[in-house]
N, C-alpha and C positions, 0 to 999 in steps of 0.2 A: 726494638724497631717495629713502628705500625707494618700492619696491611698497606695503608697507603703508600708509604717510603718504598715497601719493595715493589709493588705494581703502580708506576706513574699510571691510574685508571684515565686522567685527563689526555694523558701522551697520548694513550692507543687509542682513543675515541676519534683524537684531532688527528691521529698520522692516518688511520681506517679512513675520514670524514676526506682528509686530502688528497690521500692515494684515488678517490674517484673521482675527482675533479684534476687528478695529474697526468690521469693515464690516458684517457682523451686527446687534451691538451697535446702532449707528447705527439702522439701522432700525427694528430691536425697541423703543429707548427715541423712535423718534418716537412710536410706536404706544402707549405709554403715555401720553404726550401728547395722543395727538390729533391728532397731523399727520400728512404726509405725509411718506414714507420721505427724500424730496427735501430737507427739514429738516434731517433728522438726517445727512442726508451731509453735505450741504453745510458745517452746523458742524463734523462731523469735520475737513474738509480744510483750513478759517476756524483752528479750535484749535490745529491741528496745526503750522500757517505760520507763524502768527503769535508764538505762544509759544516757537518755535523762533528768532525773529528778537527777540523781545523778552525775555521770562523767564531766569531764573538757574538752574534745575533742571538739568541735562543729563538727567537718566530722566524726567521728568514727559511725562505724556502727557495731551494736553489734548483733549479730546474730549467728545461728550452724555455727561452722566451719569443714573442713575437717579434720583437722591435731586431731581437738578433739576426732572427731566421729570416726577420724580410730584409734586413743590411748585407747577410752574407747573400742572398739571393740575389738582389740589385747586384753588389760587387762582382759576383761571378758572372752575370749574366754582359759584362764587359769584355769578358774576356775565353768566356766558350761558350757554346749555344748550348741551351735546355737540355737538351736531349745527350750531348757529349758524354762518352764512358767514363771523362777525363775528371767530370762534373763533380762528382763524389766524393775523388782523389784531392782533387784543389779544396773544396770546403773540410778534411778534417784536416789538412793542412792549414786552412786557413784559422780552425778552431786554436790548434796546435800553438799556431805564432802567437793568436791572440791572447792565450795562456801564457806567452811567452811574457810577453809585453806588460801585462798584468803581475805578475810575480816580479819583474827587475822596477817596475811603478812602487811597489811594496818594501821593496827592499831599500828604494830610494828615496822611500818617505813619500810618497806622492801623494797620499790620502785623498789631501783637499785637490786635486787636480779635475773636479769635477766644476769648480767654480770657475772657471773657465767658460763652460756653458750657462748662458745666464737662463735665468728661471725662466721668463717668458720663448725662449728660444728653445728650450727644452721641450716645455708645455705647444709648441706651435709645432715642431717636430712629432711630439708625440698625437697631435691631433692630422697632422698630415698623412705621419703615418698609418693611424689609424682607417682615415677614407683608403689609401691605396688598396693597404690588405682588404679590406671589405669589397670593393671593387675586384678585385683580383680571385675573390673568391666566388660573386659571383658568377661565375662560368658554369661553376660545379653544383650552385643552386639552382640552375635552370638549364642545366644540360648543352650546353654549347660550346663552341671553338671557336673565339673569336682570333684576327689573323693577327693582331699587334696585343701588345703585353702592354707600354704605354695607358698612362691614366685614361685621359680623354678620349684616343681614337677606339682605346679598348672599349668606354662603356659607351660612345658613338654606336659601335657594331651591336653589342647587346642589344640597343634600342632597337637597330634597327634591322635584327633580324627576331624581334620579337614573332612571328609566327613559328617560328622553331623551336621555340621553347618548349621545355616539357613539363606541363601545368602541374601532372603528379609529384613531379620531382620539387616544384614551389611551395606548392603545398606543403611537401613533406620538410623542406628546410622551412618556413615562415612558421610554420606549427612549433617546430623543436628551437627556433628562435625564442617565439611566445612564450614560448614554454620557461623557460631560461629567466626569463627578462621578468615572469609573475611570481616565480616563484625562486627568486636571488634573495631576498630574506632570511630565507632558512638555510642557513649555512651550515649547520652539519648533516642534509639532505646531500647525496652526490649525485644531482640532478644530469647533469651532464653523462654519469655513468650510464643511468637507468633508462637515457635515451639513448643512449651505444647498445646497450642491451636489448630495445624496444625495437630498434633501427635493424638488427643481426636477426630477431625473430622474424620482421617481415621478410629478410632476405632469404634464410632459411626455409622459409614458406614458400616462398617462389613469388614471392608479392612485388617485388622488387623488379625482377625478370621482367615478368607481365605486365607495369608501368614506364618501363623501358631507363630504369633509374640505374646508373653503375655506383660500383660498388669497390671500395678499395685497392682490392685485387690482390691477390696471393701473391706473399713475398718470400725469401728464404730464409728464414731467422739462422744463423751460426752463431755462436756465442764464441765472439771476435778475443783474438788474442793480440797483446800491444805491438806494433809496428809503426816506425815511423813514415808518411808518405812517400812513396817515391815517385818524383821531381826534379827538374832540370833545374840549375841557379839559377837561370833565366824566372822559370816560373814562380819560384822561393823569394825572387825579389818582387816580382810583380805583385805576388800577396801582402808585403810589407803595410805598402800604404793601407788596402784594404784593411788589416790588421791592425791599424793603429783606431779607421773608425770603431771596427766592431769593441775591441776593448773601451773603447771610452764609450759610447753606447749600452754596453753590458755595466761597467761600474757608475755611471752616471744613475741609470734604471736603479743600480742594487742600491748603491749610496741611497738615495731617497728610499726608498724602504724602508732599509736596515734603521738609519736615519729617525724615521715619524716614528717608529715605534721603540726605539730609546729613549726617545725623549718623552713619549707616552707613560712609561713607565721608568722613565730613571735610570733606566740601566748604560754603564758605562760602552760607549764607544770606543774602537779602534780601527780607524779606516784601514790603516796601510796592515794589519793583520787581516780584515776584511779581501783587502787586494790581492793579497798571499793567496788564501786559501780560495778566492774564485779564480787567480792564477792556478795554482795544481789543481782544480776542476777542469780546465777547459784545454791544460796539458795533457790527463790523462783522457778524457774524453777524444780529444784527436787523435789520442793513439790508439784509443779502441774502436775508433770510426763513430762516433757521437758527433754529435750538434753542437752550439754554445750553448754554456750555462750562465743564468744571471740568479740573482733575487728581486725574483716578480713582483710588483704589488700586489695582482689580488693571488695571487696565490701567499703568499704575505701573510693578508689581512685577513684571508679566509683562515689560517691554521690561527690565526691569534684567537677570531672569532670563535669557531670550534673547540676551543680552552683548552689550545696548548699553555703547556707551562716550563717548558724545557726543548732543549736541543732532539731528544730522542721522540719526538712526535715523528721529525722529521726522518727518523731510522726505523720508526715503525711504516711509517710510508713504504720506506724502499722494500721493507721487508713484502708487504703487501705485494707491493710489483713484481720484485721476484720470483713469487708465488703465483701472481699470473701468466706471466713469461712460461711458467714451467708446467704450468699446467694447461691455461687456455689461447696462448698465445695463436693457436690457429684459427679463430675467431675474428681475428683483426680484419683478414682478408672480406672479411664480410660484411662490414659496416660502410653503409651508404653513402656515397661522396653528400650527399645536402645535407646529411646530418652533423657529419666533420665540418661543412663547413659554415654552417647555424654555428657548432662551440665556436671555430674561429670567430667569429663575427660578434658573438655575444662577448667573448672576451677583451675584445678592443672596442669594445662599443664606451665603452667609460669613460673611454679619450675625447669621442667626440660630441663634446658637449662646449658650450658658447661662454659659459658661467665661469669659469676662470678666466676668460681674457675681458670680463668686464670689469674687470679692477683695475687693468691698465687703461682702460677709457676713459673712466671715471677721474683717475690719478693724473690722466693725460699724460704716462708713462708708458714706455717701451711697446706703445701700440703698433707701430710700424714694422720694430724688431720681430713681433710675435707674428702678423700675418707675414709677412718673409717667410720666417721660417715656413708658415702652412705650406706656401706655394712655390715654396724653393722644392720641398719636396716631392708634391703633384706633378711639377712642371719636370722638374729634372733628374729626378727618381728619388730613393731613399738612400743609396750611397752620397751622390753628391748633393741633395738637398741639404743633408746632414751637414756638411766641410765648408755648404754656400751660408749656412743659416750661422756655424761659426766661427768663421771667417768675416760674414756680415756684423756678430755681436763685438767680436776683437774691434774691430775698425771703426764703429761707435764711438767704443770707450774709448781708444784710441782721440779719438774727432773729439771728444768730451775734454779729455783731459788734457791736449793739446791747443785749447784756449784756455789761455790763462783766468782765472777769476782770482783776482787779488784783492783783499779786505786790506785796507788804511785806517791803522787803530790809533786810536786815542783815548787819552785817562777819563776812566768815569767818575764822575761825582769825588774827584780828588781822592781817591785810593789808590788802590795796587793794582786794579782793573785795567785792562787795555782792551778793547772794545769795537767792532768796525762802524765807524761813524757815519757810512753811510743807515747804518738800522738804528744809530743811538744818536742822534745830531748831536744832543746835548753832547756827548763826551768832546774832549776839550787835546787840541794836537801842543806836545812837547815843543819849546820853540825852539826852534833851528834842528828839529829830529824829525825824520820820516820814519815810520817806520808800516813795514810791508806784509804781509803773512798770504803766502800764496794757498789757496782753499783746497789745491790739488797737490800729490806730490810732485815734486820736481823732476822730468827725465825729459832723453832725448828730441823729445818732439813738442815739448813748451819752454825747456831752457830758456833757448833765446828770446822767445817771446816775452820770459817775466822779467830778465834783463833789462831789453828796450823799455817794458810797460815801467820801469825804475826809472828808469834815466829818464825817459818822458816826462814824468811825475817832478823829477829834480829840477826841470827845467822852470817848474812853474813858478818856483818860490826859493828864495835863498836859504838852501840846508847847510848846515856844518857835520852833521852824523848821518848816518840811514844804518836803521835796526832791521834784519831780514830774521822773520821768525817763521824756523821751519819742522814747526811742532806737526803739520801733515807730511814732513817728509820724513818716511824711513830708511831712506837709501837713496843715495848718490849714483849714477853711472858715470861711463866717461866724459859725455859729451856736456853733461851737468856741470861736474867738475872744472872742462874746462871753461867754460861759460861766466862762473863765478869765478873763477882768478881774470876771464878778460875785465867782467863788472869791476872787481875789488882794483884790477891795473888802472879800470875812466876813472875812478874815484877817487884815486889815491893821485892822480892827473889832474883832478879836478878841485885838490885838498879836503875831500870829503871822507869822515872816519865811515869805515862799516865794520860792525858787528854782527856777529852771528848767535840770534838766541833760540832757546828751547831744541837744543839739537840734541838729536838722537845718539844712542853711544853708536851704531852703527857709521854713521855720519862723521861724527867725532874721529872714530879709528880712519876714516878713508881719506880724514884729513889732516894725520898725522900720519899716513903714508905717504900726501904729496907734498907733504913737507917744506910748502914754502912762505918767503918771509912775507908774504902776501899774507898771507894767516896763522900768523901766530899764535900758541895754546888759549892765550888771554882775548883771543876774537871770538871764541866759540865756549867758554864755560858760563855762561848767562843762563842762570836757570829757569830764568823767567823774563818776561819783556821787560818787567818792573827794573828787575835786575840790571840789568841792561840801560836803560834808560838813570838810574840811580848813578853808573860805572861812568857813565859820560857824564852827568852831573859834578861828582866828582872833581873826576880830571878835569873841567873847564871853571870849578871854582879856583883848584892847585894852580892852574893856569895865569889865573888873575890875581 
């Protein structure tokens, strides 16, 4: 066995490279939260172990993220004020549940349950989100307490108590912004570190003092043992819903990740094992009084970039952290509110860029979806922007697939082809045969509509057949079901044959469940329109 095999040297370079850009981090997004720095380490080190022993990623890096820390903050901020003792107790509970939720998603397959959020609604959230946190951070980069938390009347007041501001404290966050933002290239530089370190000097010095900049503030580190919250069922239910956003926020976030860099290199996915093991991260994390955990992107793309090659980049990371915990953890109290919150800001700054949402302008696709989502979130916070933005994308698709678009095919060029005639004129209609092919699948909320949009169609021209090919539909519901026995009862009222072609075996089984003489096995084994169309050919020669 090499030198190399036994010291992954690329691991410990990229977990060393990450643990400075983690540990920052960690603290800055407890601070968005509301808690204490103690929080957010602790689930760094909870993310980083865990998903390394359980999850399928090899780059994933599982750590607080922002997009969580500012969900559970909006969600609690519903339901007890800022400053509440209670305030702490509710978020590792609410961690807790979301682990919950996460782990029974995994175990019930849920994988893909992030497609639910459509892309552009994601990307509009994420960029909403983005301005919030940066506004919110403000405060701490120019020294002030403004009296509402809200988007607008909060950066209202900032402007307009601009002479109170404290220029050093600008300075000192615009600089470590700068700083950030010229030198994001060099990714196994721990920029971010080396200005926590730069920022603790001045304070140490009394530099800090003497510009009138505050400074984190001395916390009490205990190295927490598991417990679960205690809680009223009243309040255990109240975090449910909260709970359901932050888990789909957290797996939504990680999915994409984990995601781009699978397919970057090939390596095999497994969501619903993915779900598991950020489920038991964010269970034990609430037990230990930790933050959520997700898989970040840039913290992602920076361990990929810093040549990791394996899951224990991520285990050399924690080890890192542990080691500062235990040795310099009393240094945290020392670091500058405008420098924590320059990383904040540097870190979400990659959301808000314009350039993703000009593909849907361009495509003159889901443009409206996506600024929704921005300003669902501005307007009405990060909790329910999140639920408005999809709940808006449901109801689209919904309104989309709820008008019918029906294609009328006809044989091309006398083959086997069957073809929608309004794109092919030349193709040529079977006489005395309709036949119909709905472009969407069938359910409750366009049923009836493709029904009537048939019968409509019948009325035109004297049928003897109607072929209904439902090669887009994979499933039946009830109200589908009954839809088509009313259809098949006009037609059979009407002495019109129907046939049922290219149906799915799902389809097929739902309709030898309802088992009636309205559809017989021989109305649905048409493998094809041709088929179908040949079957009644047939019979109406044997006829004659």
């Amino acid at each position: 066995m090499t030198v190399a095999k036994k010291i992954p040297i690329f691991d410990v370079i990229a977990g060393l490279s990450i643990a400075g850009l983690l540990l920052p981090e960690a603290v800055a997004y407890s601070n968005i939260a509301g808690l204490s720095p103690q929080s957010g380490l602790v689930a760094l080190v909870l993310g980083l172990v865990l998903y390394g022993l359980i999850g399928n990623s090899r780059f994933a890096i599982v750590s607080s993220t922002s997009s969580s820390a500012a969900v559970i903050s909006s969600g609690l901020a519903t339901i007890v004020v800022f400053s509440s003792p209670e305030r702490a107790t509710l978020a590792y509970a609410l961690v807790f549940l979301s682990g919950i939720l996460l782990v029974i998603a995994g175990l019930f397959k849920l994988g893909e349950v992030t497609h639910f959020i459509a892309k552009p609604v994601l990307k509009g959230f994420s960029f909403g989100l983005a301005l919030s946190i940066v506004v919110k951070q403000l405060p701490a980069v120019i020294q002030v307490h403004p009296a509402h938390s809200d988007f607008f009347r909060q950066l209202w007041e900032m402007l307009q108590g601009y002479s109170s501001w404290n220029w050093h404290a600008l300075v000192m966050g615009l600089s470590a912004f700068l700083i950030l933002q010229f030198t994001q290239r060099y990714k196994t530089i721990p920029v971010a570190l080396l200005l926590i370190i730069l920022g603790i000097g001045l304070n140490v010095m009394g530099y800090t003092q003497e510009w009138g900049v505050r400074s984190v503030g001395r916390f009490e580190f205990v190295f927490p043992s598991a417990s679960l919250p205690h809680l009223n069922m009243n309040s255990w239910l109240q975090l449910v819903e909260m709970a359901l956003a932050v888990s789909l926020i957290i797996y939504a976030e990680s999915y994409t990740s984990i995601r781009t860099f699978a397919l970057k290199y090939n390596d095999p996915s497994e969501p619903n094992r993915d779900l598991i093991a950020l489920g038991v991260g964010n269970i034990c994390s609430g037990l230990l009084k930790g933050m959520a955990v997700g898989a970040g992107y840039s913290a992602t793309s920076a361990n990929e970039a810093a040549g990791a090659k394996s899951k224990k980049s991520a285990w050399v990371a924690a080890l890192a952290v542990v080691i500062f915990l235990l040795c310099f953890r009393q240094y945290i109290a020392n670091i500058p509110e405008p420098i924590l919150a320059s990383i904040v800001m540097y870190a979400v700054s990659g959301h808000i860029r314009f350039t993703p949402f000009k593909q849907y302008f361009i495509w003159r696709k889901d443009r409206l979806l996506s600024m929704i989502a921005i300003w669902a979130v501005i307007i009405f916070g990060v909790l329910n922007g999140l639920i408005i933005a999809i709940i808006v994308s449901i109801l689209m698709m919904l309104k989309s697939y709820s008008v019918p678009q029906i294609a009328w095919l006809g044989r091309l060029n006398g083959g086997h082809d069957f073809v929608d005639i309004d794109r092919f004129p030349e193709a040529v209609l079977p006489d005395g045969i309709l036949i119909a092919r709905p472009d969407h699948p069938i359910f409750f909320a366009n049923a009836e509509k493709i029904s009537n949009a048939i019968i409509h169609k019948l009325s035109e021209q004297n049928y003897q057949h109607v072929i209904l090919n439902l090669e887009e539909c994979p499933s039946l519901d009830s109200t589908s079901v009954e839809e088509l026995l009313l259809l098949a009862q006009h037609l059979q009222d009407q002495q019109i044959d129907l046939q049922l072609a290219r149906v799915r075996r799902s389809v097929a089984q739902t309709l030898v469940y309802v088992n009636s003489p309205l559809f017989p096995q021989s109305s649905y084994t048409a493998q094809s329109v041709d088929d179908a169309v040949q079957q009644y050919e047939l019979r109406a020669a044997s006829a004659t």
